[in-house]
C-alpha positions as CSV (number, residue, x, y, z in Angstrom):
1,X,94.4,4.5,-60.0
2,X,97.5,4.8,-57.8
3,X,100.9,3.8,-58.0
4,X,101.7,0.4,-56.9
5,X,104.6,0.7,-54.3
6,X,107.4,-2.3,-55.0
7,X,107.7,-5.2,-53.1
8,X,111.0,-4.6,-51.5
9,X,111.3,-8.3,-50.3
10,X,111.0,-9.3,-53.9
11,X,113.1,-6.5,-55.4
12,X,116.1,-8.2,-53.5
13,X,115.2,-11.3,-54.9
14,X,114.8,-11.1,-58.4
15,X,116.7,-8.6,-60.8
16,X,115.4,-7.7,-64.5
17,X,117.7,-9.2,-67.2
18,X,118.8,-7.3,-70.8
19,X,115.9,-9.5,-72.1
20,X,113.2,-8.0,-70.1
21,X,113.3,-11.6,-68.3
22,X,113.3,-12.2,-64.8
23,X,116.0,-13.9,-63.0
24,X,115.9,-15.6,-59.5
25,X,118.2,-17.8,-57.7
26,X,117.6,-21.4,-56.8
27,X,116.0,-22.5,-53.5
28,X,117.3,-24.8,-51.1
29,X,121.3,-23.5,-52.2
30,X,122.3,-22.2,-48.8
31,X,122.5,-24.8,-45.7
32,X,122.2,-28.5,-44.5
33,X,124.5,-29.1,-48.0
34,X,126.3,-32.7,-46.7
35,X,123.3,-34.5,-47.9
36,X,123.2,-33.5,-51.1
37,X,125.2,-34.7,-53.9
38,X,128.1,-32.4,-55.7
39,X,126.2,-32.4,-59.2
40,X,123.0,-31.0,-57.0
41,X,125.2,-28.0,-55.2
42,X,126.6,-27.4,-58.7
43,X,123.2,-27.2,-60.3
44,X,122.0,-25.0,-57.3
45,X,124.6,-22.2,-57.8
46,X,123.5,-21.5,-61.4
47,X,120.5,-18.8,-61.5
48,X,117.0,-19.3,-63.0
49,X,114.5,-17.9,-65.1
50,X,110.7,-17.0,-63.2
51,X,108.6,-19.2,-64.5
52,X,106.1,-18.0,-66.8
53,X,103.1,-19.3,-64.4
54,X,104.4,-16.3,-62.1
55,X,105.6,-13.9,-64.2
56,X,102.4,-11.7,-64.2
57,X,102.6,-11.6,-59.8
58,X,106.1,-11.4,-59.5
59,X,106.1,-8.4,-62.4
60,X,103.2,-6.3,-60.5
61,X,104.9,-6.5,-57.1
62,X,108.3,-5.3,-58.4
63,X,106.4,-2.6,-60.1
64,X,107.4,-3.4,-63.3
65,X,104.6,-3.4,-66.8
């Protein structure tokens, strides 16, 4: 079988923790802010754990096992 080439798209996205866990930022963070409330932007700066639904995809395309 060959080697899977990483998804370079993704690798920028999401960075392997300690934990083996996967960490990601939070969508919708980044313009057209003055609508939302203060406690949303706060909420929107903290990163996330992938969810486990997508852990196996997101795992095979940054080439990790």
């Amino acid at each position: 079988m060959p080697k899977l080439k990483t998804h370079k798209a993704t690798a920028k996205r999401i960075k392997q923790r300690g934990s083996k866990s996967l960490k990601r930022r939070h969508a919708f963070g980044d313009h057209f802010l003055g609508k939302r409330s203060t406690k949303r932007k706060r909420q929107l700066r903290k990163n996330e754990a992938v969810s486990s639904a997508n852990m196996k995809n997101v795992r095979r395309s940054l080439g990790l096992k």
